[in-house]
C-alpha positions as CSV (number, residue, x, y, z in Angstrom):
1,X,117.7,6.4,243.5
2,X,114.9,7.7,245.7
3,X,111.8,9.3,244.4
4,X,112.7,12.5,245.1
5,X,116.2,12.1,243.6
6,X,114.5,10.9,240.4
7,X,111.3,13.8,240.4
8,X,114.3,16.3,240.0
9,X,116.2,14.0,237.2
10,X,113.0,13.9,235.7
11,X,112.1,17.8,235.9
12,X,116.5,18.2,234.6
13,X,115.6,15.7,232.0
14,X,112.1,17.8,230.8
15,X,113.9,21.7,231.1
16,X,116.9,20.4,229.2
17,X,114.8,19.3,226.3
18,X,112.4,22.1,226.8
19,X,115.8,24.6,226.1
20,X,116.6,22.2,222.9
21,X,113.0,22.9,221.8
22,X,113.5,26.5,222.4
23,X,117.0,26.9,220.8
24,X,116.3,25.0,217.2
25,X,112.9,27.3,217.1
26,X,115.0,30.4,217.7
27,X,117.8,29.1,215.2
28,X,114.7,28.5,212.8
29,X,113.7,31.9,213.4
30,X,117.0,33.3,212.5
31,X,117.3,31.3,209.2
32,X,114.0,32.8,208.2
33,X,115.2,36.2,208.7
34,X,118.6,35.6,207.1
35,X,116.7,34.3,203.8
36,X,114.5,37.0,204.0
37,X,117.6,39.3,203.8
38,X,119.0,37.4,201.0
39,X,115.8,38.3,199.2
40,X,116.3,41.9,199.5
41,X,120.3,42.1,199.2
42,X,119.1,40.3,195.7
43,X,117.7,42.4,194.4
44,X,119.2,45.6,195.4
45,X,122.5,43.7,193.6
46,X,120.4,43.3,190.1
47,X,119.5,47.0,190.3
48,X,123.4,47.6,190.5
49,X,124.5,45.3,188.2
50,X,122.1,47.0,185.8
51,X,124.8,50.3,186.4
52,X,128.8,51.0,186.0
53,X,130.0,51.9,188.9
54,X,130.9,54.9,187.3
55,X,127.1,55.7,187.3
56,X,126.6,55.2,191.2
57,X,125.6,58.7,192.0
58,X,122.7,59.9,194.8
59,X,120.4,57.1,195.1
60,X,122.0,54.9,193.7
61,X,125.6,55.0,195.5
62,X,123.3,55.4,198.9
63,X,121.7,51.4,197.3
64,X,125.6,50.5,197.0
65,X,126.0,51.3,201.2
66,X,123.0,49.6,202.0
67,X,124.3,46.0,199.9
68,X,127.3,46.5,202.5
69,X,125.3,47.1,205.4
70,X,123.1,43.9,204.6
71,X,126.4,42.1,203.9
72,X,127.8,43.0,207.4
73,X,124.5,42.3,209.1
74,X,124.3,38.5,207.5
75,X,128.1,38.0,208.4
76,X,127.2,39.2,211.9
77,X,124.3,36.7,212.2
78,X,126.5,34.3,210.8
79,X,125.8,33.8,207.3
80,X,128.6,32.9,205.0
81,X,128.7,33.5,201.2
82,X,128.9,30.2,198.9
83,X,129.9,30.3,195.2
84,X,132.7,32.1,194.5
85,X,134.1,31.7,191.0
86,X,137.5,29.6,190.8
87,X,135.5,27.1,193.7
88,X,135.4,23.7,192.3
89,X,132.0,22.4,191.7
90,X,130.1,21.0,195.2
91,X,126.5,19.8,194.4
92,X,125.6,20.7,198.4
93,X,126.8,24.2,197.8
94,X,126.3,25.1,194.1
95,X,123.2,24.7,191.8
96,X,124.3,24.1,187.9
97,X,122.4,26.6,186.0
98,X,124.7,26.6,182.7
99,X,127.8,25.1,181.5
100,X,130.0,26.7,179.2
101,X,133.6,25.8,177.0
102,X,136.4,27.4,179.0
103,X,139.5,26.5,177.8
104,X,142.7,26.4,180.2
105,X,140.2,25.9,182.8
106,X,139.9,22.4,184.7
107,X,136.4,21.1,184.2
108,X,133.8,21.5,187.1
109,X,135.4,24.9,188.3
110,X,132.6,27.4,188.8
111,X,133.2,30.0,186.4
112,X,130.7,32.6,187.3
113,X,128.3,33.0,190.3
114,X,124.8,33.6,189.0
115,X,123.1,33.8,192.1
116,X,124.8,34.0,195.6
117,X,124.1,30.9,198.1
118,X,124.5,31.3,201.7
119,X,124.9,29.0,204.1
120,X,124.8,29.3,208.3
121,X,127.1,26.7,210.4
122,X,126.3,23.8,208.7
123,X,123.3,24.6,207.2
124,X,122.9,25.6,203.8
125,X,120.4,28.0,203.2
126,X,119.8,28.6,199.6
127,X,122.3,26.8,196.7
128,X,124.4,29.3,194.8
129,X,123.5,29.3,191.2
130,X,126.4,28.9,189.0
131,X,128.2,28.8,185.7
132,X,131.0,25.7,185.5
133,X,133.5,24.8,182.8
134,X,133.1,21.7,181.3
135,X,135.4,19.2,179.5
136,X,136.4,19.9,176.2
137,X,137.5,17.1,174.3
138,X,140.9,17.0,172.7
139,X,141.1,16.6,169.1
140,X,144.6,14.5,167.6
């Protein structure tokens, strides 16, 4: 390899880890704004679960199209939804935050989603905060 041959390897060799650099700062970036979202689409759901649906009128119905707004937006910028109850318990995914008797229902099956996690790709931005059956013993 002459020098020249390896100057321009080298300058290849520096822009193609400058443009790594560059892309994990802008996917940084984006998980910061997606958790920042999540903190918002939060607590807009608390107000809402506070209300019947029945009870949705003016402000609030308007509160009820801006949660699917935010929903759409995170989906567009890639963010999926973990801890959905009937999922079976996944320590990477779901945060145990109670345990309750559920009979008929196989032990470790999230049985209601305190908190939505989200994750993008395969990175897990926030843990789901969950609710899971546990074993019940059987009597004789």
């Amino acid at each position: 390899m002459t020098a020249a041959e390896r100057g321009r390897w080298n300058q290849s060799f520096r822009l193609s880890q400058e443009f790594d650099r560059r892309i994990a700062e802008h996917e940084s970036r984006i998980d910061d704004i997606v958790l920042s979202m999540v903190g918002v689409l939060d607590s807009l759901d608390r107000l809402l679960a506070d209300t019947s649906a029945a009870d949705r009128t003016g402000p609030l119905a308007t509160c009820t199209v801006i949660v699917h707004q935010m929903q759409a937006a995170l989906a567009r910028a890639g963010a999926d939804v973990v801890g959905v109850a009937g999922d079976g318990l996944d320590l990477d995914l779901h945060t145990v935050v109670e345990v309750r008797d559920c009979p008929g229902v196989p032990a470790d099956t999230v049985v209601e989603v305190k908190r939505h996690g989200y994750r993008r790709g395969d990175t897990v931005l926030r843990t789901a905060d969950v609710v899971v059956a546990q074993r019940t013993e059987q009597t004789p």
